[in-house]
C-alpha positions as CSV (number, residue, x, y, z in Angstrom):
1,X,-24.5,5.6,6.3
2,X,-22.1,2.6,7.0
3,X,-20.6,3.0,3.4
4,X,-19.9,6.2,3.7
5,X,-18.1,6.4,7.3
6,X,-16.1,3.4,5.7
7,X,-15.1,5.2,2.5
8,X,-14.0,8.2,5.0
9,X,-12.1,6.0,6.7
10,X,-10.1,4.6,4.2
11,X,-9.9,7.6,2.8
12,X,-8.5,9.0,6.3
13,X,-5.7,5.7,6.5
14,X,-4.8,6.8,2.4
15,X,-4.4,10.2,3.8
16,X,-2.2,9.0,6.6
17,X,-0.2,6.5,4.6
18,X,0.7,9.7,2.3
19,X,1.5,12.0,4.8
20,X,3.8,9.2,6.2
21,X,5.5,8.1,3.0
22,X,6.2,12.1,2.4
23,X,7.7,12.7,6.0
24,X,9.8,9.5,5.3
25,X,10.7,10.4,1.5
26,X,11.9,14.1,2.8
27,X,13.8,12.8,5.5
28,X,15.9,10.3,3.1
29,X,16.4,13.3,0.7
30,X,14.2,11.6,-2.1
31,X,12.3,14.6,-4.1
32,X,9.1,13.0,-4.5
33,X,5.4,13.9,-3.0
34,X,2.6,11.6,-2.9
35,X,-0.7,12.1,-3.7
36,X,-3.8,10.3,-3.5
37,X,-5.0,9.0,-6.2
38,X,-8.7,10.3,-6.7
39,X,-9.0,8.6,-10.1
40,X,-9.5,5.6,-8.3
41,X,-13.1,6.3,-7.7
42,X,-14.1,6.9,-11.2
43,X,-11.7,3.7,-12.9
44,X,-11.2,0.3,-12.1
45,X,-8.2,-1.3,-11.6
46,X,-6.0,1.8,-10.3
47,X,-4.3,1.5,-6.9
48,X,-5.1,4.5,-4.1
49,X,-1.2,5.3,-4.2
50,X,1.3,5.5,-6.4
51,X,5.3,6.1,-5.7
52,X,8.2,5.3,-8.4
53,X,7.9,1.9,-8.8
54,X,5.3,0.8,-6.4
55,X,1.5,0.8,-6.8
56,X,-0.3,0.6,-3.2
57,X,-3.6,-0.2,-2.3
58,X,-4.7,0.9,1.6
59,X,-7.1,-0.6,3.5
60,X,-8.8,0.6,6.6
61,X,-10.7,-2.1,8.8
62,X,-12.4,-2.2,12.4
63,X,-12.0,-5.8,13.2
64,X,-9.9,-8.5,11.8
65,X,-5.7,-9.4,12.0
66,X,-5.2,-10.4,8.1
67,X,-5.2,-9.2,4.9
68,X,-8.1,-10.6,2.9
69,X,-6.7,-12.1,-0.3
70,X,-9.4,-9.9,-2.3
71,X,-7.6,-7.2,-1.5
72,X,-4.5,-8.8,-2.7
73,X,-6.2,-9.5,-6.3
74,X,-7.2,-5.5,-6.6
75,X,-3.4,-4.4,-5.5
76,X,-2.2,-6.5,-8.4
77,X,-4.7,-5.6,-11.2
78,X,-3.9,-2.1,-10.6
79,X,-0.1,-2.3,-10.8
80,X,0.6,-3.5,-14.5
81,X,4.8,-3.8,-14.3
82,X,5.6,-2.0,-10.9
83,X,5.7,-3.6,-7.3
84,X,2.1,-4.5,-6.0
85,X,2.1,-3.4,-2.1
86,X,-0.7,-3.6,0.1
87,X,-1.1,-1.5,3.0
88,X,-3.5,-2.0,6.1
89,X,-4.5,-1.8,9.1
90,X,-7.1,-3.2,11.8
91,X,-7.9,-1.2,14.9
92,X,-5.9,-1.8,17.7
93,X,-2.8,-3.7,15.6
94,X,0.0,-2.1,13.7
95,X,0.1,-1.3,10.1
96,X,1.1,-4.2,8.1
97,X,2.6,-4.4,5.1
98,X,2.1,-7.5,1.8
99,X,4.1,-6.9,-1.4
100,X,5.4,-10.3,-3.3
101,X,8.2,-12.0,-2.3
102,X,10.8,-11.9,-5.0
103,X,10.9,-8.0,-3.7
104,X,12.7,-9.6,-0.7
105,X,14.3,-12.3,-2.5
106,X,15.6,-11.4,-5.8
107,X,13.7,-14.4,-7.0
108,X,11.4,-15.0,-9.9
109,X,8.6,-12.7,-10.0
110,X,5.6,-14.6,-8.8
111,X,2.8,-12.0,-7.5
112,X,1.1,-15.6,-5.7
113,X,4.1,-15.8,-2.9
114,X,4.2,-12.4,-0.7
115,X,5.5,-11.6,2.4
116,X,3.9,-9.9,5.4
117,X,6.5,-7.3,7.0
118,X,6.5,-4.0,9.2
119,X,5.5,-0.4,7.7
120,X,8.9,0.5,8.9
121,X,10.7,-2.7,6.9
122,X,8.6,-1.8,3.9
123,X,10.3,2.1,4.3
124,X,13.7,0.6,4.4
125,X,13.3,-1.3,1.6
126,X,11.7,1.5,-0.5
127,X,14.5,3.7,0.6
128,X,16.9,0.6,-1.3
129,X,14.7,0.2,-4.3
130,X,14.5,4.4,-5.0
């Protein structure tokens, strides 16, 4: 029973991170829709989001305040040559966002150095990169 309330669950935050992302992406005039990525289920290594360049994996968790670096590792199998991001959120905290570093930096690409930032940083910085 616990697997399955916790699959709904992410499943729920995927749905919300979506619905988000397409609220944000119609506001800023940018003609794209997201869409879960059901696939995910069936295949390995495919994120639970995909946007023009980006490749998101969400996770969903009750306790906890960081990202678990497992998480990290499926994010960037899954997102061959776009931008690994990595979406979650604990209850009670904000959602936080981890995508490498060079994103911020214009540096090499390194997908070992990342940066923790806002959901509402990340969007700004999307809006730049699209």
């Amino acid at each position: 029973m616990g697997k399955i309330n916790s699959r709904n669950k992410g499943a729920s935050f995927e749905r919300d991170i979506a619905s988000r992302l397409n609220t944000f992406f119609e506001e800023k005039g940018i003609d794209y829709k997201v869409k879960r990525n059901l696939e995910q289920y069936q295949e390995k290594d495919l994120g639970d989001l995909n946007i023009p360049k980006h490749t998101i994996e969400c996770k969903r968790y009750h306790n906890g305040n960081w990202y678990k670096e497992a998480w990290w590792e499926q994010v960037t199998a899954a997102c061959g040559e776009t931008i690994p991001v990595l979406i979650w959120k604990y209850n009670h905290q904000p959602i936080r966002v981890c995508l490498p570093l060079y994103v911020l930096t214009n540096g090499e690409k390194d997908l070992t150095k990342t940066a923790v930032i806002t959901f509402e940083d990340w969007l700004d910085i999307v809006a730049n990169i699209l």
